[in-house]
C-alpha positions as CSV (number, residue, x, y, z in Angstrom):
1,X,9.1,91.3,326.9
2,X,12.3,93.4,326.2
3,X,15.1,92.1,323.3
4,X,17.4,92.1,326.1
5,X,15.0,88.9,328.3
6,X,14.2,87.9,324.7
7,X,18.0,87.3,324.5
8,X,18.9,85.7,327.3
9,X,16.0,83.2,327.4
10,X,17.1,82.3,323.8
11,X,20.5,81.7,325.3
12,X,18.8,79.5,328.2
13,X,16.8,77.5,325.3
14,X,20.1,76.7,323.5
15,X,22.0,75.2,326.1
16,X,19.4,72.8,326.4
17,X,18.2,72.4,323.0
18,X,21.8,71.1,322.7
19,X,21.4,68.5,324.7
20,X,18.0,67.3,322.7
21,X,18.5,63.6,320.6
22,X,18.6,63.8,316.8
23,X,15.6,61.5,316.5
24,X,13.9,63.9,318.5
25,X,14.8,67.3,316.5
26,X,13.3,65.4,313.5
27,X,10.2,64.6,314.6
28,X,10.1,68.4,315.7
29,X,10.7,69.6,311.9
30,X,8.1,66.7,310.9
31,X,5.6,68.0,312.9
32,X,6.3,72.1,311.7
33,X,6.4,71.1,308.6
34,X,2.8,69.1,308.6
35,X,2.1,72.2,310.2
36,X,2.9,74.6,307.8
37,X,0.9,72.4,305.3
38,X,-2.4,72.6,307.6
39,X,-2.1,76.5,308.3
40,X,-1.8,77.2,304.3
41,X,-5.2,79.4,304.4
42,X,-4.1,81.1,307.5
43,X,-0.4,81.9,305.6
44,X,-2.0,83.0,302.6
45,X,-4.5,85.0,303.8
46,X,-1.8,86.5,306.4
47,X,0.8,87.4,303.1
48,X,-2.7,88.8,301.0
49,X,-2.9,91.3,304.0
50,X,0.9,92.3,303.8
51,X,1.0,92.4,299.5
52,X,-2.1,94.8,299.8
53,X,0.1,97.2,302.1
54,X,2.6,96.8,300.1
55,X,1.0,97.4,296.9
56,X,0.5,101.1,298.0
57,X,4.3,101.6,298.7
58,X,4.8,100.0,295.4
59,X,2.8,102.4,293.3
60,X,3.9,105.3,295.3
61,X,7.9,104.6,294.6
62,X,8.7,103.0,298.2
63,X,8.9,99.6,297.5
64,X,11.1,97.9,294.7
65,X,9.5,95.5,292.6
66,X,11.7,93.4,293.3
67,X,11.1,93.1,296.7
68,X,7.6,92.9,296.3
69,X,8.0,90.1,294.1
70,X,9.7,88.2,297.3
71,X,7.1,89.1,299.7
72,X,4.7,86.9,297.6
73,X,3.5,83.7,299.2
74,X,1.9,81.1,297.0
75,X,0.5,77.7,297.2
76,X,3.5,76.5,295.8
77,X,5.6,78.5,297.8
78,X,4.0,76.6,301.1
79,X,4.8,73.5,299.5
80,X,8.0,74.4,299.0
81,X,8.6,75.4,302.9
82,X,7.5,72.2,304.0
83,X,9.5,70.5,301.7
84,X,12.4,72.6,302.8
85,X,11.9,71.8,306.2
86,X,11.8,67.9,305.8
87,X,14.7,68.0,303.6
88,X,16.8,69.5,306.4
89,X,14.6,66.7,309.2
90,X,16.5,64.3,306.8
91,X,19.8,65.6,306.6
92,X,22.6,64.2,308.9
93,X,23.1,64.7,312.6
94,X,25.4,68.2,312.5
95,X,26.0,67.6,316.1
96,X,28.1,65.4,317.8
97,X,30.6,64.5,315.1
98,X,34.3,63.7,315.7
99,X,36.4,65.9,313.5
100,X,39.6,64.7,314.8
101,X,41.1,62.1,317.6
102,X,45.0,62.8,318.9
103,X,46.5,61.0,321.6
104,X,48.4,63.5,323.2
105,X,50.2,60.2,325.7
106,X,48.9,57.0,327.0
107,X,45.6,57.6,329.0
108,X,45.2,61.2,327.1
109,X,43.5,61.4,324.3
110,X,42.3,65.1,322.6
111,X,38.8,64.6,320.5
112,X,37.4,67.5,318.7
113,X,33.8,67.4,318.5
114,X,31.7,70.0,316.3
115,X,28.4,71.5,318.5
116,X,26.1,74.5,318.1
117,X,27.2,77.5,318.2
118,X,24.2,78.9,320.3
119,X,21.9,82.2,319.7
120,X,22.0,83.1,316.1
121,X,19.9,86.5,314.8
122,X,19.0,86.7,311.6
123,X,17.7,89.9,310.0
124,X,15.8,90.0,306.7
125,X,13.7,91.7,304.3
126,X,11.0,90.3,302.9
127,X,10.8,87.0,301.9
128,X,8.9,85.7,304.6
129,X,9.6,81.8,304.2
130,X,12.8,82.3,305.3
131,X,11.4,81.8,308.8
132,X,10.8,78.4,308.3
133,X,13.8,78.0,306.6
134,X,16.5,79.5,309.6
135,X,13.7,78.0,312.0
136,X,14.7,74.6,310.9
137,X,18.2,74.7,310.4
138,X,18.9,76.4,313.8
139,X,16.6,73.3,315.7
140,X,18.5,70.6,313.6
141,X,21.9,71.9,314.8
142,X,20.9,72.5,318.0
143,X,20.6,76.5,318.2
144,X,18.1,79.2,319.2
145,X,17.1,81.9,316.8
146,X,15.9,85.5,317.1
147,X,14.1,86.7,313.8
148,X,13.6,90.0,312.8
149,X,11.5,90.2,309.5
150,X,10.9,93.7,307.6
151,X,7.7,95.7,308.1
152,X,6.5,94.8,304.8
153,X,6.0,91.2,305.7
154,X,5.0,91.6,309.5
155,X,1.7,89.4,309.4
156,X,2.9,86.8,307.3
157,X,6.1,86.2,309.7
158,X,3.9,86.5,312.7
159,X,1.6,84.0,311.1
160,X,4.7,81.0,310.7
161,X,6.5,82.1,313.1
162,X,3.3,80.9,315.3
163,X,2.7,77.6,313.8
164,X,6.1,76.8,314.1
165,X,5.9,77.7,318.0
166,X,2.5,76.1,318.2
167,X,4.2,72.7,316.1
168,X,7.1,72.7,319.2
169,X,4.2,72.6,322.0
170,X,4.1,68.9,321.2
171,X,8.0,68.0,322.7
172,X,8.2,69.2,326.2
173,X,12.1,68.5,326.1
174,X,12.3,71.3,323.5
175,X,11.9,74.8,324.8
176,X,9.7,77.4,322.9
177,X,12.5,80.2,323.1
178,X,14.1,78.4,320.6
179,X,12.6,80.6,317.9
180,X,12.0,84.3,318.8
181,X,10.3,86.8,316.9
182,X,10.9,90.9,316.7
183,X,8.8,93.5,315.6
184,X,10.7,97.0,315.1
185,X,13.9,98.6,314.2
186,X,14.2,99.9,317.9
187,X,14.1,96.0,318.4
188,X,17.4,95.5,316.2
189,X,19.4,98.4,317.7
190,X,18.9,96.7,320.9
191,X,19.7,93.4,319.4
192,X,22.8,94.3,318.0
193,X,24.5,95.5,321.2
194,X,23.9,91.8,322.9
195,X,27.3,90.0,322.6
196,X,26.7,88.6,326.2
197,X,23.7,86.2,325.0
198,X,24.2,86.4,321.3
199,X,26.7,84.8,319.2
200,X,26.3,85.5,315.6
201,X,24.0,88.0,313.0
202,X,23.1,87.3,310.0
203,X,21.8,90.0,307.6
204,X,19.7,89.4,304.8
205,X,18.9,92.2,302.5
206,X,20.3,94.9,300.4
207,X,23.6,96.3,300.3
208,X,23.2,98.8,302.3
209,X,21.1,97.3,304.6
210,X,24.0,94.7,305.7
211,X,26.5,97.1,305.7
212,X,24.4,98.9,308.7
213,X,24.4,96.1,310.6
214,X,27.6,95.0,310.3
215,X,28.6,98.8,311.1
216,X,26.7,99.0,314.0
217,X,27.2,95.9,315.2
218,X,29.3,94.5,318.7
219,X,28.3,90.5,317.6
220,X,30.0,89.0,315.3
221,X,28.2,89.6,311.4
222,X,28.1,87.1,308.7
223,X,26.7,87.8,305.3
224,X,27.3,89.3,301.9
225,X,27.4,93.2,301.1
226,X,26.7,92.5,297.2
227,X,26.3,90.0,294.7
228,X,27.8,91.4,292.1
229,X,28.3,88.4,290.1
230,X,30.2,88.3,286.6
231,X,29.3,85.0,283.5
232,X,32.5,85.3,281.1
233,X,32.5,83.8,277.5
234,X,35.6,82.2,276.6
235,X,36.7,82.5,273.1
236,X,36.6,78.3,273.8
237,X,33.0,79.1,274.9
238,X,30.3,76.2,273.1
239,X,27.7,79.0,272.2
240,X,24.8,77.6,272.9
241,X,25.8,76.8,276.1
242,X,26.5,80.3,276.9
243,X,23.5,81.6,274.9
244,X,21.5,79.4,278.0
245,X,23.6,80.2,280.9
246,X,24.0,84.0,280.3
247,X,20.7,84.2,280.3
248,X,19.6,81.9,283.0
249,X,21.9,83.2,285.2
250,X,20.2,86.6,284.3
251,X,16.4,86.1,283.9
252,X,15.5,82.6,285.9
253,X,15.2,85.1,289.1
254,X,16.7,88.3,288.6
255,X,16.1,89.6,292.3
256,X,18.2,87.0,294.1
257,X,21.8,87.9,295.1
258,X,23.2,85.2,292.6
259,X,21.6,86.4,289.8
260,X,24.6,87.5,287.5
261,X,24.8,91.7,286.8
262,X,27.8,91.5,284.3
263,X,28.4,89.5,281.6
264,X,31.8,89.4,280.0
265,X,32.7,88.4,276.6
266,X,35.3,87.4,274.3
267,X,36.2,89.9,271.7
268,X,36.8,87.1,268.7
269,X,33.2,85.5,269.9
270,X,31.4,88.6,270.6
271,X,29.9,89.2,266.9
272,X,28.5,86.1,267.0
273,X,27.3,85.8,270.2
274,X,25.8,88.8,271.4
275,X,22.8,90.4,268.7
276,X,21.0,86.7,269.7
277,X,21.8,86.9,273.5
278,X,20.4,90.8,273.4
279,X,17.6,89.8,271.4
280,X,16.6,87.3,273.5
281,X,17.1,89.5,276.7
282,X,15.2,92.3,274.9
283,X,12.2,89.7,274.6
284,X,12.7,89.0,278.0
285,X,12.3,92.5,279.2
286,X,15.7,93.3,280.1
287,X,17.5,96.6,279.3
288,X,20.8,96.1,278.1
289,X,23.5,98.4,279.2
290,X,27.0,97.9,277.0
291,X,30.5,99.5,276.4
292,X,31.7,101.0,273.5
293,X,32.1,98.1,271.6
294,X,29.2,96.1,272.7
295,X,27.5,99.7,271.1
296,X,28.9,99.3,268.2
297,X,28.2,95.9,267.3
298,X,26.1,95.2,263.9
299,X,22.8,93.9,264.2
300,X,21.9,95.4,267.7
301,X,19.5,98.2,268.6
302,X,17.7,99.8,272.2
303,X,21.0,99.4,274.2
304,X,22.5,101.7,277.0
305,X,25.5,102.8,277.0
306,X,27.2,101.5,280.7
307,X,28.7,103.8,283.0
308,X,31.9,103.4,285.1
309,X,29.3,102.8,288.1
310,X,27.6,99.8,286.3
311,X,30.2,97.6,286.6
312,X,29.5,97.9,290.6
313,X,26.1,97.6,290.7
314,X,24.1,94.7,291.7
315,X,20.6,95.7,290.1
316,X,18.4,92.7,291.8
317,X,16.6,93.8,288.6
318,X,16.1,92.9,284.8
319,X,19.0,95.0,284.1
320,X,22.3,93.6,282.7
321,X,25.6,95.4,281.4
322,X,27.5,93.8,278.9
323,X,31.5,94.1,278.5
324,X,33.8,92.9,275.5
325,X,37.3,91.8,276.5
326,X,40.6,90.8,274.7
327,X,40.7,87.1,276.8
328,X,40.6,85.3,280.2
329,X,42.4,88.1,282.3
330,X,41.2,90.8,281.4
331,X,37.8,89.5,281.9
332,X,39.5,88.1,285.7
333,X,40.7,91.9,286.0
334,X,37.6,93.0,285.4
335,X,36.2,90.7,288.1
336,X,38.7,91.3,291.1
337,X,37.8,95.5,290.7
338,X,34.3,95.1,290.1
339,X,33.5,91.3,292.0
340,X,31.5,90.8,295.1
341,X,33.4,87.6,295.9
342,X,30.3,86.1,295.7
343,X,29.8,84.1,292.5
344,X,31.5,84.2,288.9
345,X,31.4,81.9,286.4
346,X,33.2,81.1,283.2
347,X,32.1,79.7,279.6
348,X,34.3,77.3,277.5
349,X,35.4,74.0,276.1
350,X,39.2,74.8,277.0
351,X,40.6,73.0,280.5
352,X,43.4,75.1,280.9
353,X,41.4,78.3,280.5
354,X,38.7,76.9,283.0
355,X,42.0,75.4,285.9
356,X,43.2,79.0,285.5
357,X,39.9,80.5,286.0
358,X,38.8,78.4,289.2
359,X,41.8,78.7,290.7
360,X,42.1,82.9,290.0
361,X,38.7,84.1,291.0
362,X,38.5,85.0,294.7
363,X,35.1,84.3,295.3
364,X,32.4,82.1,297.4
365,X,31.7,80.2,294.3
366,X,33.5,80.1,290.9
367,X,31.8,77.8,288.4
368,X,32.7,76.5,285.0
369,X,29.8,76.0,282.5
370,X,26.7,76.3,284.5
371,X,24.5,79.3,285.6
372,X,25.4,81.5,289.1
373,X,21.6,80.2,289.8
374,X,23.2,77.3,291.6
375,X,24.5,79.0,294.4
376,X,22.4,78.3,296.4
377,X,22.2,76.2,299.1
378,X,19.0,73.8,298.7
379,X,20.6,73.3,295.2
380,X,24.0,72.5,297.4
381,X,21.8,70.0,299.2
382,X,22.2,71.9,302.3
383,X,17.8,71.2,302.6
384,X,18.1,75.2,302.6
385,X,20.7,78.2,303.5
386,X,20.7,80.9,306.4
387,X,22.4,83.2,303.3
388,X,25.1,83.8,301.2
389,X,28.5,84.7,303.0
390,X,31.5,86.1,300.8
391,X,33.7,86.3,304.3
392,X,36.5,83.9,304.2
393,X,36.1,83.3,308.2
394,X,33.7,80.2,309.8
395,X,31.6,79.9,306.8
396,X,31.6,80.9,302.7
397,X,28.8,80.6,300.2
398,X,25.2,79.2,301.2
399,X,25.5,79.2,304.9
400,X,23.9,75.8,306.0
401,X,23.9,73.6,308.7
402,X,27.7,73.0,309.1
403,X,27.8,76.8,309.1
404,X,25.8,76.7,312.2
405,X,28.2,74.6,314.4
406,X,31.6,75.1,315.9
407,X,33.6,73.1,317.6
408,X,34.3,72.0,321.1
409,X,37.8,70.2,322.6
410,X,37.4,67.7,325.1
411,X,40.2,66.0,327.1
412,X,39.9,62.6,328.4
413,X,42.8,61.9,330.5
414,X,44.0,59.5,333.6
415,X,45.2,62.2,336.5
416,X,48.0,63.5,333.9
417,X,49.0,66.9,335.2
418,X,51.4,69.9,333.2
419,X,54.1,69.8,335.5
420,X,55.0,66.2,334.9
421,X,55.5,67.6,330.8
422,X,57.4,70.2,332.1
423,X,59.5,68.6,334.2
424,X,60.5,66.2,331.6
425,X,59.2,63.2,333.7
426,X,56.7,62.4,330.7
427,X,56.6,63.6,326.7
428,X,54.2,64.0,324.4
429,X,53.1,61.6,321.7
430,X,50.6,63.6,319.7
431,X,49.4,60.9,317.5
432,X,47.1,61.6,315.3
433,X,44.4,58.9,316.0
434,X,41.7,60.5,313.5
């Protein structure tokens, strides 16, 4: 079957998925997610197959650790899906709600309902437990989903992607189109020029990977180029609770896209606070990469010295640079030439400071006192995320389900015609009811 009648019976699927009862989408993600539980040996054994393949490209320079490191399936890791999926079963209704009521005139009221929006495609490397995860947000709010997963994890994606079609067999009211796989790049160039039957792509993946398909692209993209994301410590900071957060926020999971790539810190704290942070990192592995004067502190040794090109770079690695600043702004400065938009935190005891930093930053997320770690949206309570968007249009930060719907107006009237307005026979009211 071509992308193109892939397409269009994902568009078929979504019209009536739409129409499925809540109660019924739940007991379809109950059922894949006892699923994915029951075909564990069949994933795992699927993902050893791919990580063997990919160990090659690994040791011959063509695969990042990094991305190897989220092609790994484990037995926690299934856990994990299933959980994910059940946490998104439980999650409210995203369908069907009233976001506003106006009576427009007696016997004409305006309601404003939200509904799916109707054939997402979602590309991605790696990372093959994403499938359940986009799998079950687009059935809870009512959409169909065409997958395209990278080479590197082809048999483990083929592998879910068939329990969860196999898991859907069981509800006759719910069409199997709902979740489509592809297999090649070919497959995404066609995919990409299908605004007739698809709504919306989201990219997951590298810099340069999303900026290709949002260049080549005639549907709508929504996603995040880079996360560049910045931790700055206040003079104000409490330093143990930077001394944690710096390097949480670098070392928990240094591959993900809100793992933070600059840290910022306070000249009159910076003495202090840095030879135990870089020590620590050292321990940790990470190569530290610093300007002049994070050089030429005392009591640090094995540093980089950070280039003009550092400051842009999201490493998705155990790599950090390190920049002193005289206070607040320059540190925001730093952040709105350098910044993603995606997440930036600050450090410190001081309100004022922290009010001016929220409200300055122009990003997704901008955080006072905790790690960029959290951006994320199963930490949100979202039950899981389609991806990060820093575009200020439909959706920002984790993508969930409400980032799935749109809305829809519907006018419930009496026989009330324009012409009657226009004539000045009848006026409007526009009350707001709701």
């Amino acid at each position: 079957m071509n992308v193109a009648e892939v397409a269009r019976r994902a568009r078929a699927a979504s019209r009536l998925l739409a129409t499925v009862p809540h109660e019924l989408r739940v007991a379809a993600l109950e059922a894949a997610a006892d699923a994915i539980v029951a075909g564990k040996t069949e994933i795992l054994n699927a993902n050893q197959r791919d990580c063997e393949q990919a160990l090659q490209a690994l040791a011959a320079g063509q695969m990042k650790p990094a991305l190897f490191e989220r092609l790994r399936i484990t037995e926690q890791s299934i856990k994990q899906m299933a959980a994910g999926v059940r946490e998104v079963a439980a999650l409210p209704d995203p369908l069907g709600r009233s976001l506003a009521v106006t009576e427009l005139d007696e016997g004409l009221t305006l309601y404003k309902e939200s509904c799916p929006i109707g054939v997402v495609g979602i590309i991605f490397e790696a990372r093959p437990e994403i499938v359940p995860q986009i799998a079950a947000l687009a059935l809870k709010s009512g959409n169909s989903v065409i997958l395209k997963g990278g080479t590197e994890a082809i048999q483990s994606n083929q592998v879910l992607f068939s329990i969860w079609r196999e898991a859907l067999r069981q509800f006759a009211e719910i069409p199997l189109e709902v979740i489509n796989l592809l297999y090649t790049r070919d497959d995404v160039s066609e995919m990409l020029s299908l605004a007739d039957d698809i709504d919306l792509i989201i990219p997951r993946g590298s810099q340069e990977f999303v900026k290709h398909v949002a260049e080549h692209s005639r549907i709508p993209v929504l996603g995040h180029g880079e996360g560049i994301c910045h931790v700055y410590v206040d003079l104000a900071a409490d330093l143990l609770k930077a001394l944690s957060i710096a390097f949480d926020s670098k070392v928990q999971y240094p591959a993900a896209c809100n793992a933070m790539e600059t840290l910022l810190v306070h000249k009159e704290v910076a003495a202090e606070f840095l030879p135990d942070l870089i020590a620590r990192y050292q321990v940790a592995g990470v190569e530290v990469r610093g300007c002049p004067l994070t050089l030429a502190l005392k009591d640090v040794a094995g540093l980089v010295a950070a280039s003009e090109e550092d400051w842009a770079t999201e490493y998705s690695d155990l790599i950090v640079s390190i920049r002193i600043v005289t206070g607040v702004d320059e540190a925001i400065a730093h952040i709105d030439q350098f910044g993603s938009g995606h997440t930036d935190a600050i450090v410190t005891e001081d309100q004022a400071t922290a009010a001016h930093f929220l409200e300055r930053v122009d990003a997704a997320g901008v955080y006072v006192n905790a790690s960029t770690r959290f951006a994320d949206g199963f930490r949100y309570g979202f039950g899981a995320e389609l991806g990060i968007s820093t575009s200020k249009l439909h959706a920002r930060g984790p993508v969930g389900l409400d980032g799935l719907t749109t809305y829809k107006y519907k006018l419930i009237g009496e026989g009330q015609t324009v012409a009657s307005y226009v004539d000045g026979e009848r006026s409007f009211k526009h009350r707001r009811v709701r």
